[in-house]
N, C-alpha and C positions, 0 to 999 in steps of 0.2 A: 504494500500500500504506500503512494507516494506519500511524505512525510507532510506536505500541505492539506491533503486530504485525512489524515491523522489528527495534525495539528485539529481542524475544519470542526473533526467529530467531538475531540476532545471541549473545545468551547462549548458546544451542544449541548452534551451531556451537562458539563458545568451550568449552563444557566437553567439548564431543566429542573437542577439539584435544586440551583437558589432560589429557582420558582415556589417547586414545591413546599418548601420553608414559610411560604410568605404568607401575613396574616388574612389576605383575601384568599386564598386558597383554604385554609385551614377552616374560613367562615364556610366556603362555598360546601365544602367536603363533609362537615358539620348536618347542614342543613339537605344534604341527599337521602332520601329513606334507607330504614336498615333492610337488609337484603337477607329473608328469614326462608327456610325450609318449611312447606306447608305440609305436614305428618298425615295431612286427611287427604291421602290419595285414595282413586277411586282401584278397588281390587283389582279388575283388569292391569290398569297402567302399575300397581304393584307388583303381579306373576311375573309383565312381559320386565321391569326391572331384575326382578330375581331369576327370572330366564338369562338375559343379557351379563348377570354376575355368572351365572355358572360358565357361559362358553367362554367369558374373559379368561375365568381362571381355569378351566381347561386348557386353552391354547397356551397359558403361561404355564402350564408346566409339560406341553408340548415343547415348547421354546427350549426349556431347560434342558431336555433329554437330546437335545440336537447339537 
């Protein structure tokens, strides 16, 4: 990577960081709803998740044996 392009990203990063810091951001992030798991799923959409856990964890330990 050419060293100005480097340089380029590095600034980037840095004012993203000091962004983040800043007290209008911390207002804004504050006042976003909480982002909750709703536990009253409907039994279908529950199996077909318990379905999709088991083939996960099949092919991982298909993965494993390979």
């Amino acid at each position: 990577m050419a060293k100005e392009q480097r340089e380029s990203r590095e600034r980037l990063a840095k004012d993203i960081r000091r962004q983040i810091g800043t007290q209008a951001n911390a207002t804004f992030l504050r006042r976003l709803p909480v982002f909750a798991i709703n536990d009253e799923l409907p039994d279908e959409l529950n199996a077909l998740l318990g379905q999709l856990d088991k083939v996960e964890r099949s092919e991982g330990r298909d993965r494993n044996r390979a």
